[in-house]
C-alpha positions in Angstrom: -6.0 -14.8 3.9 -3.4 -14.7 6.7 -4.3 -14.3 10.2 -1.4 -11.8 11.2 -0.4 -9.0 9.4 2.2 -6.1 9.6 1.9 -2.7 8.3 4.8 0.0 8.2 4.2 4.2 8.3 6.2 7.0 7.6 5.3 10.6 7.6 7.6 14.1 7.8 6.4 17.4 8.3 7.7 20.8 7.8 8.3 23.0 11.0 6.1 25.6 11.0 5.7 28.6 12.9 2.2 29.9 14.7 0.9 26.2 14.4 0.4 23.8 17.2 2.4 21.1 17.5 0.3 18.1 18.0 1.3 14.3 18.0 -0.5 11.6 18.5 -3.6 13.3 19.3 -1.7 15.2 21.8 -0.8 18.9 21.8 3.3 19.3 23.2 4.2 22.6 24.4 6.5 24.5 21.8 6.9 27.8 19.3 6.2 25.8 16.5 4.3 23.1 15.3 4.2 21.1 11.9 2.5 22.1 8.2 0.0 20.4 7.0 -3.0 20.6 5.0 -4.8 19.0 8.3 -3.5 19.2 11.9 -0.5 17.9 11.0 0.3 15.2 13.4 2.9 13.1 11.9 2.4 10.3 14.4 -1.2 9.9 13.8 -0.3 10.2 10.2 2.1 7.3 10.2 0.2 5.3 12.2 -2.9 5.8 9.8 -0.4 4.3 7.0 1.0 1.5 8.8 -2.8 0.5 9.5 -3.8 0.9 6.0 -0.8 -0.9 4.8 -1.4 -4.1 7.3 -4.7 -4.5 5.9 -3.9 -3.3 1.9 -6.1 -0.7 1.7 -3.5 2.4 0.3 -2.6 4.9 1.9 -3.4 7.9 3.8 -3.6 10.4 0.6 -6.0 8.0 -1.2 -8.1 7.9 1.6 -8.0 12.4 3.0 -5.9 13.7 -0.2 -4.5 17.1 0.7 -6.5 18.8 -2.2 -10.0 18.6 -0.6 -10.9 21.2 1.5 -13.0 19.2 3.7 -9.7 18.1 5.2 -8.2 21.1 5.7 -7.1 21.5 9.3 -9.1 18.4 10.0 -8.0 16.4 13.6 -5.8 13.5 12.8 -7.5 10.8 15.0 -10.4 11.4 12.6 -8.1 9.6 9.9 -6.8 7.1 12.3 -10.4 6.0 13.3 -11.3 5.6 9.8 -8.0 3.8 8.9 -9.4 0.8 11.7 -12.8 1.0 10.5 -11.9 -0.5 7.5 -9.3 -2.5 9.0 -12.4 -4.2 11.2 -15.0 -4.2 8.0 -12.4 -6.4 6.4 -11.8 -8.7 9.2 -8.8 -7.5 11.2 -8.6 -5.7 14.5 -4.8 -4.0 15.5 -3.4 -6.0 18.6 0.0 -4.0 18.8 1.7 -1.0 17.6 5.3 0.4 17.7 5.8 3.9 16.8 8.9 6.3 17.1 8.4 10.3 16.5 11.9 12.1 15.0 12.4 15.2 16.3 15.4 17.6 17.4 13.3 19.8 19.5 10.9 19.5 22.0 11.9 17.1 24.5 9.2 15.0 23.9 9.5 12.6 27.2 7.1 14.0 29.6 4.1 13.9 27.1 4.9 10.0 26.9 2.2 8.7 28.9 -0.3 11.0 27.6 0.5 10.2 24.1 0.1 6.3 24.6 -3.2 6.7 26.5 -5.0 9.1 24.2 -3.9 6.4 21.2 -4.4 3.8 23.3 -7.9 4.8 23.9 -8.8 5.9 20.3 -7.5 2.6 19.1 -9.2 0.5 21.5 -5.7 -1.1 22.8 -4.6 -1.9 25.9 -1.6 0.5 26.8 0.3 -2.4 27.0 0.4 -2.4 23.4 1.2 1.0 22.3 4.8 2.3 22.4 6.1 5.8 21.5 9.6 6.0 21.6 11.2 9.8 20.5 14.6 10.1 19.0 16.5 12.9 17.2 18.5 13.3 14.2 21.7 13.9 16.3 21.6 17.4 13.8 21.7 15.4 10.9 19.4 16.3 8.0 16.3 17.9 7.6 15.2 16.8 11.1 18.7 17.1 12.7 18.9 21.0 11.4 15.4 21.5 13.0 13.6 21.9 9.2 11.3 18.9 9.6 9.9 16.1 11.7 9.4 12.5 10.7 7.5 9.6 12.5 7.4 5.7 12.1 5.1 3.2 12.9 4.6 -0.6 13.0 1.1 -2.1 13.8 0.3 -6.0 13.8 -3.5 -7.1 13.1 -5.3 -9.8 13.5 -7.9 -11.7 11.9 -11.0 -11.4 14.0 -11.9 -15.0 15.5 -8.4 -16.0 15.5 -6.4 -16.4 18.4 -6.5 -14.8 22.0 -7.4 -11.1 21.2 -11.2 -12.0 18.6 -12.9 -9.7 20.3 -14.5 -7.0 17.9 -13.4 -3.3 19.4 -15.9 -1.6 18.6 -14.9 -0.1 14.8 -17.7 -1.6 13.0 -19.7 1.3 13.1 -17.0 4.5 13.5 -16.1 6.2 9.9 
């Protein structure tokens, strides 16, 4: 089994009136938010997947598929908490993770910081190791027409035991 491993995420949402929009954990100022059978946070989303990728375990709809009702407007961080709980029972904790949220509208900048801390801190990272960049579509598309939002993410684990980061964080007992 190898010692590093990367995991990419995608997710894209539909803009949707009357909803929050929340990423990351975070809830940003706007007239609309995203639809979704849960909250709808894209970011967490694709974050969950990259996770769940890095460590082979599926992906996010195998894990909360939209059909069960105990899901249904369910906080995102719940799924990204269980995503490195299984991470952790199978050896790995996440050292670093690159994300970038696709959206034409808000201006997403000044929740930055808030953004990187609340996933820093429900991810047990350093805030070193979290980046959220935000990018639009330059009106190209789905997202670019203001239809949809997307998000990406790129985490690295570890093998626990292995190299300068072995400390356990804490996931063994979180589902």
């Amino acid at each position: 089994m190898s010692d590093i491993r990367t995991g990419l995420g995608w997710d894209a949402h539909r803009i949707a009136p009357g909803r929050p929009l929340i990423l990351g954990g975070i809830t940003v100022a706007s007239e609309f938010g995203l639809e979704g059978h849960s909250d709808a946070d894209v970011l967490s989303h694709a974050i969950t997947d990259a996770i769940l990728g890095a460590a082979a375990l599926g992906d996010i709809g195998m894990h909360f598929p939209d059909t069960d009702e105990q899901w249904k407007g369910c906080d995102s961080l719940v799924f990204l908490k269980h995503a490195m709980s299984l991470a952790y029972a199978e050896g790995y904790r996440l050292i670093n993770l690159d994300s970038t949220v696709i959206i034409e509208r808000p201006k997403l900048k000044d929740y930055r910081q808030a953004i990187r801390e609340r996933l820093a801190d429900v991810l047990s990272l350093e805030l070193d190791r979290v980046s959220v960049k935000f990018k639009t579509a330059e009106k190209v598309g789905p997202v670019g027409e203001g239809r949809s939002a997307e998000a990406q993410a790129i985490v690295t684990l570890q093998r626990l035991g292995t190299g300068p980061f072995h400390e356990a964080p804490g996931f063994g007992q979180q589902a």
